[in-house]
VOBA-1610 file (N, C-alpha, C; in pm, whole numbers, padded with zeros to 5 digits, always signed):
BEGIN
Unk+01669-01854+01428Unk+01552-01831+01348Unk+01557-01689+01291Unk+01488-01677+01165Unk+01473-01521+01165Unk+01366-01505+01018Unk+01339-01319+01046Unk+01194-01353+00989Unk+01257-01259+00818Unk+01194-01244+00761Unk+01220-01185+00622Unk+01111-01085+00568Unk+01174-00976+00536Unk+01061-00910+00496Unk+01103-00798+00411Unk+01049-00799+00271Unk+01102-00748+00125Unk+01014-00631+00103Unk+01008-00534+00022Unk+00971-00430-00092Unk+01088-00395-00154Unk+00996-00361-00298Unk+01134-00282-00350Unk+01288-00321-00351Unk+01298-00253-00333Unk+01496-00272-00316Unk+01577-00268-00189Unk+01427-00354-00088Unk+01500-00312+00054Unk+01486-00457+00085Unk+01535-00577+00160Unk+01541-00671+00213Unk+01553-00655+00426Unk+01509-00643+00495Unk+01489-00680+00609Unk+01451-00771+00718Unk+01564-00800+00746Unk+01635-00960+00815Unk+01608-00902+00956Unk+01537-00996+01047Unk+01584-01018+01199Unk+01574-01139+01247Unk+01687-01135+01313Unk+01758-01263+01393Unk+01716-01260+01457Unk+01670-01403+01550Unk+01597-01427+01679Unk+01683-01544+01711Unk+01784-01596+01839Unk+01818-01713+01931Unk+01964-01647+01779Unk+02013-01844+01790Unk+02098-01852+01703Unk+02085-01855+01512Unk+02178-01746+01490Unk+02171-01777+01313Unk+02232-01901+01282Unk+02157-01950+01199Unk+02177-02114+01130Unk+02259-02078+01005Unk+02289-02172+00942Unk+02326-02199+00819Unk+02224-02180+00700Unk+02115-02278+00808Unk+01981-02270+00698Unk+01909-02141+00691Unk+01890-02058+00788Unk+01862-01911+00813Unk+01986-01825+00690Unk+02062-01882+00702Unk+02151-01783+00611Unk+02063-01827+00480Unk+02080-01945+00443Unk+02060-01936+00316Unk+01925-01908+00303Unk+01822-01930+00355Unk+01671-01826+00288Unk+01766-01705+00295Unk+01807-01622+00337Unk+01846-01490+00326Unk+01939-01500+00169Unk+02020-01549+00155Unk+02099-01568+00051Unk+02015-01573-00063Unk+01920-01702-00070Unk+01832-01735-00205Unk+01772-01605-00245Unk+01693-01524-00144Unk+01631-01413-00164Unk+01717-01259-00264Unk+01825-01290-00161Unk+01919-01149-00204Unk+01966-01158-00381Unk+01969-01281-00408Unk+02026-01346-00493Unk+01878-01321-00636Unk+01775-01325-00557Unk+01626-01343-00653Unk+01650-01192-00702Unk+01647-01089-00524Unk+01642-00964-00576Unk+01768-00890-00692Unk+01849-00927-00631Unk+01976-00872-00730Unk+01951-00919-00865Unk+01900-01023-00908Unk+01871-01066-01009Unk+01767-01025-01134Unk+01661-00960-01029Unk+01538-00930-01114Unk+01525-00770-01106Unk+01617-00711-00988Unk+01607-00564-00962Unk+01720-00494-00941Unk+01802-00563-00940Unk+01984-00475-00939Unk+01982-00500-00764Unk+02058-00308-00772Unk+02147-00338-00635Unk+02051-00276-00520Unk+02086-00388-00343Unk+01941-00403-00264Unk+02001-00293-00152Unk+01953-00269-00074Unk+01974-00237+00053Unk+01925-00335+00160Unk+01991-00329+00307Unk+01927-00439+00365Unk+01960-00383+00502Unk+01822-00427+00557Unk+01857-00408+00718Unk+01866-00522+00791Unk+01977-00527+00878Unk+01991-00656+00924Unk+01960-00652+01103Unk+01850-00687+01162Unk+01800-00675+01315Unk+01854-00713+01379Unk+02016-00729+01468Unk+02071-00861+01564Unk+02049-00788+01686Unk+01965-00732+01700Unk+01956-00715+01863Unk+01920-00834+01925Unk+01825-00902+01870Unk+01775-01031+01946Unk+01905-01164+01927Unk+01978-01124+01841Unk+02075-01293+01780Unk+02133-01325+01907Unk+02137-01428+01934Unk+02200-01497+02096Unk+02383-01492+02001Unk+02407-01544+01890Unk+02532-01596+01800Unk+02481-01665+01658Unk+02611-01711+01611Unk+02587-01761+01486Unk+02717-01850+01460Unk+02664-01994+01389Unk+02749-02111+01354Unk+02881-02049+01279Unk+02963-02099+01293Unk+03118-02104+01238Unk+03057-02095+01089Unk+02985-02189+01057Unk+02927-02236+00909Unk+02873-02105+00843Unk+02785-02012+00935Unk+02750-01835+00866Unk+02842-01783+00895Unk+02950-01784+00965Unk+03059-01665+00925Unk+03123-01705+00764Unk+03149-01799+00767Unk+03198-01864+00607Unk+03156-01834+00500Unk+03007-01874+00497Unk+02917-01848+00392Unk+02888-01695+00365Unk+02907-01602+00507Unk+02847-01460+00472Unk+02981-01421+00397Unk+03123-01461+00420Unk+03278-01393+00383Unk+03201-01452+00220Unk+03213-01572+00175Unk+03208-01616+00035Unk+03081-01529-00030Unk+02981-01489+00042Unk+02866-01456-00064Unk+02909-01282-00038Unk+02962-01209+00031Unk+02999-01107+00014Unk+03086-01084-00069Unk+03173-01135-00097Unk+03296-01165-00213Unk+03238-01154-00384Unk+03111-01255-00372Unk+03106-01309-00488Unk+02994-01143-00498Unk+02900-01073-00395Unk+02816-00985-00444Unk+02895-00855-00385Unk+03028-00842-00433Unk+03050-00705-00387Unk+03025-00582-00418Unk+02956-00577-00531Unk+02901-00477-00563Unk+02760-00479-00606Unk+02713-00559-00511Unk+02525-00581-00557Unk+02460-00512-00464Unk+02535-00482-00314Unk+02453-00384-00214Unk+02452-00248-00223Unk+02376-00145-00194Unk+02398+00031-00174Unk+02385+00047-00025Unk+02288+00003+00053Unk+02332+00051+00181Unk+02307-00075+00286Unk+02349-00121+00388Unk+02346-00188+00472Unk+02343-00118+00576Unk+02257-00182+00721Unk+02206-00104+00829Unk+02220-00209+00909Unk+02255-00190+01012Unk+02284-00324+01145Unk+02251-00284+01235Unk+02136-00291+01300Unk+02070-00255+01417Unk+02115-00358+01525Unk+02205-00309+01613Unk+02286-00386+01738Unk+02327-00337+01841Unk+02322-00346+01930Unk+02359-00281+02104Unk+02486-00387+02146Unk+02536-00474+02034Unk+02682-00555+02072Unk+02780-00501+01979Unk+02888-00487+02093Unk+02995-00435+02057Unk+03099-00543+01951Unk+03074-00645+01981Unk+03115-00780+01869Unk+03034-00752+01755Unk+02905-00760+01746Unk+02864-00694+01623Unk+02891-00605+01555Unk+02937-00514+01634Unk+02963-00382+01508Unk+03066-00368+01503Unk+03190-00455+01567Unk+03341-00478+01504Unk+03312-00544+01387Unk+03243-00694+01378Unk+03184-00771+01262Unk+03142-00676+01185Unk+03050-00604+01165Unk+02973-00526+01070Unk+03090-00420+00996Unk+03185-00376+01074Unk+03302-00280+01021Unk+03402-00398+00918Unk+03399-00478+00989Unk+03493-00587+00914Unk+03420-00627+00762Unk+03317-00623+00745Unk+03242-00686+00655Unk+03259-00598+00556Unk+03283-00440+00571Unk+03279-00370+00501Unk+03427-00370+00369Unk+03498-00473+00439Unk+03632-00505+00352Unk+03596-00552+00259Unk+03472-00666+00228Unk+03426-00738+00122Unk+03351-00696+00050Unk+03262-00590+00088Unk+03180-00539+00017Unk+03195-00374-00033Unk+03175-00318-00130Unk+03166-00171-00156Unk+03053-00057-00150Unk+02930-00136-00014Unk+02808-00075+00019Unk+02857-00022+00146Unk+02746+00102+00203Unk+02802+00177+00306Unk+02724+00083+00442Unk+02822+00060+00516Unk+02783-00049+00628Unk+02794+00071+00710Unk+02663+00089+00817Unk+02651+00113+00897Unk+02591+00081+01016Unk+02613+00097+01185Unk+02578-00004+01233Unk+02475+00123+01337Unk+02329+00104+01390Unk+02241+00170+01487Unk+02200+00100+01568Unk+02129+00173+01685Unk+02123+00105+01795Unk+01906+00118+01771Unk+01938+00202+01707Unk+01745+00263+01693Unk+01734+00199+01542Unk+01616+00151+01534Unk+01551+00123+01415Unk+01474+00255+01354Unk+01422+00340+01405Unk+01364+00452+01322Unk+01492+00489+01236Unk+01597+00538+01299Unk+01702+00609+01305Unk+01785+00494+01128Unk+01773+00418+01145Unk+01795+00312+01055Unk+01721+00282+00938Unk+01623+00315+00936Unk+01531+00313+00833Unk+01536+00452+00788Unk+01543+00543+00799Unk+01548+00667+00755Unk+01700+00683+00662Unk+01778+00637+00723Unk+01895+00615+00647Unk+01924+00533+00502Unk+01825+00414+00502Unk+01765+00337+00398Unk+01677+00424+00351Unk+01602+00539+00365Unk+01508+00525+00275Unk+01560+00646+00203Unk+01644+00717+00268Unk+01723+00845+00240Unk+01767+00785+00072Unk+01842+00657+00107Unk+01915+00609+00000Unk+01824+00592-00150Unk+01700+00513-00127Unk+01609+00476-00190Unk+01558+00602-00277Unk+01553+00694-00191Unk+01470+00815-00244Unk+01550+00873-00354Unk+01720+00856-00349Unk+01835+00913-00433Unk+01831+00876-00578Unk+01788+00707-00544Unk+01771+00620-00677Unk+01614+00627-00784Unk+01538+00740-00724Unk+01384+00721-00778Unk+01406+00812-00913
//
């Protein structure tokens, strides 16, 4: 499951149990609305709570990173797993936004908004 929550040019995702397929794609449709109507997003992504995620979202996140490699500016991965933030370093091959991974959410948002403030 996971919940969604937008302003501006920031998108903020948290995962709760397992990420679905169908969880990916509300995230996808959205990123896809914003890039569309507002350029390039930033996004924080919450997996402290994610238990894992289907074979089917590793796939879909490699293809939609590919196709938006240059639609993100900053990415933020709030995670205390060490599999996660090998994943999150890896991801950074597909995309040309600065992936970084925190263990604190203040600490994470300040980094996003740092960015935001560059673009005003």
């Amino acid at each position: 499951m996971i919940t969604i929550d937008h302003d501006q040019n920031l998108i903020s995702v948290g995962v709760f149990g397992e990420f679905t397929l169908a969880d990916y794609k509300e995230f996808e449709e959205l990123v896809n609305y914003k890039i569309k109507f507002q350029g390039a997003i930033n996004v924080l992504f919450d997996l402290r709570e994610m238990a894992g995620f289907t074979l089917d979202v590793a796939w879909a996140e490699i293809k939609f990173s590919r196709q938006h490699a240059h639609d993100f500016g900053r990415i933020a991965v709030l995670t205390d797993d060490q599999w996660v933030t090998w994943s999150a370093w890896l991801s950074q091959l597909f995309v040309d936004a600065d992936v970084v991974v925190f263990k604190d959410e203040a600490e994470a948002r300040a980094w996003l908004a740092e960015a935001a403030e560059s673009t005003q």
